[in-house]
N, C-alpha and C positions, 0 to 999 in steps of 0.2 A: 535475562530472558531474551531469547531470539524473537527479533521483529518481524521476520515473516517465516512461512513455509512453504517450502514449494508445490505444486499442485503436478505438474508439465514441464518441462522444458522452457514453455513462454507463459506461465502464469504458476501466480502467488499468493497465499491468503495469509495477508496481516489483521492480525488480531487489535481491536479499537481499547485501548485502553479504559475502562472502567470509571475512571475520573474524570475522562476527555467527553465531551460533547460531538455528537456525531458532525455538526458544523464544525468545530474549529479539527476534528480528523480530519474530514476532508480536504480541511485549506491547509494543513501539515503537510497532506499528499499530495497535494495541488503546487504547493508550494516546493515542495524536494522536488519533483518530476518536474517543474519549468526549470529551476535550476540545474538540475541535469541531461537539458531541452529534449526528453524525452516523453512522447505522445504515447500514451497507452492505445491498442488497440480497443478494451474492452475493459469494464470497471463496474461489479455489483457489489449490491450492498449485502452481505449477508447476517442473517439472526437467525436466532434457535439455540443448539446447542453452544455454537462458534458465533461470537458476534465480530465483526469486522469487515473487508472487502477483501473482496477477490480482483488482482490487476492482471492482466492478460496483455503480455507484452507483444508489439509486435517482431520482436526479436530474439534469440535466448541471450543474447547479450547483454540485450535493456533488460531483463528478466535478474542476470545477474549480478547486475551493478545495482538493483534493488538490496541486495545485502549489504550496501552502504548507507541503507533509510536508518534513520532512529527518530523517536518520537520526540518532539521538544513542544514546548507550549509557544504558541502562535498570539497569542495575547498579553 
């Protein structure tokens, strides 16, 4: 299953796994993004029909070096 989708150019919505806790998402994403010392411009939450975040890079290059995220458990 592909981890995110692109929205833009510089933003993405990865989908939160169903299993995962919206805290330990976050510190997943938190966690990949310091390690690939990259600062998001911009980061919601999203629910409804799509539950996940939307990251807004402020590059399209940080944007596509995000297709190197995958989900792991943090705990």
């Amino acid at each position: 299953m592909l981890a995110f989708t692109p929205i833009a150019p510089n933003t993405v919505f990865v989908a939160k796994p169903s299993e995962m806790s919206y805290a330990d998402a976050m510190l997943g994403l938190r966690i990949w993004l310091d390690h690939e010392k990259i600062q998001p411009a911009g980061f919601k939450l999203v629910t409804g029909v799509r539950i996940g975040f939307e990251i807004i890079f402020r590059t399209e290059q940080d944007a596509l070096a995000f297709k190197g995220f995958e989900w792991c458990h943090v705990h």
